[in-house]
N, C-alpha and C positions, 0 to 999 in steps of 0.2 A: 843357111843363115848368111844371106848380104848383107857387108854396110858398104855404102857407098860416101866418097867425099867430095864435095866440089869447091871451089873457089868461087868461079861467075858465075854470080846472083842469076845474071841474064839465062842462064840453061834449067835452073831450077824447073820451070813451067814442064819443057822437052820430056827430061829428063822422068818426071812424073807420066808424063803420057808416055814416052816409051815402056815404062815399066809396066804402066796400066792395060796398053796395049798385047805386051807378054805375060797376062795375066797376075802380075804379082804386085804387092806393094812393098813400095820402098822403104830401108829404111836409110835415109837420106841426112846427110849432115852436111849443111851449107856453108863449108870452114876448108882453109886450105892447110897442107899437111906439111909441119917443116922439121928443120930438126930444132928450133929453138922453142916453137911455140908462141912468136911474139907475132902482133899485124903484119901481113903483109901488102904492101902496093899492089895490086894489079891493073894489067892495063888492057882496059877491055875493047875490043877491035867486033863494029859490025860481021865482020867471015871470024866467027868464034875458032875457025885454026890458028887466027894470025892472032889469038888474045894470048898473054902470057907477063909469067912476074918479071920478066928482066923488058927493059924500055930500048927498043928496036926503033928509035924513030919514027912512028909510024903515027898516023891519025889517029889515035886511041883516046877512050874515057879514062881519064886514071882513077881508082878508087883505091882504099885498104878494107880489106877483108880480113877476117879475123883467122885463127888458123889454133890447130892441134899439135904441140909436140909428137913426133913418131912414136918415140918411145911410151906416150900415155898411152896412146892407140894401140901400140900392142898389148901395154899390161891391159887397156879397159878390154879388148876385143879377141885377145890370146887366140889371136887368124892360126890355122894350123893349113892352110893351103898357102 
């Protein structure tokens, strides 16, 4: 039982074909994981390593993406790994 979470929208597509690729389907949540639970900024960078929520100067898309309290996330998904 994976859940997986992501912030960039832009990996969504990948992220599905990889999974397809090792046989399995996702179960995939398009939300980025904080400890408050409120939007967050992201700033999304062509080379998806240089994307990230803190603004590094860089050439980036900035968008907000919606995000999960940690703490829901474990009560919803009570991870034991």
């Amino acid at each position: 039982n994976v859940v997986s979470y992501e912030a960039n929208p832009d990996l969504e597509e990948t992220i599905r074909a990889n999974y397809k690729l090792n046989g399995w389907e996702p179960n995939l949540i398009m939300n980025a994981v904080t400890s408050d639970g409120r939007d967050l900024v992201f700033h999304q960078d062509p080379n998806i390593l240089s994307s990230s929520a803190y603004d590094r100067d860089f050439d980036t898309n900035t968008i907000t993406v919606p995000s999960m309290p940690f703490e829901k996330l474990l009560d919803q998904h009570n991870p034991n790994v």
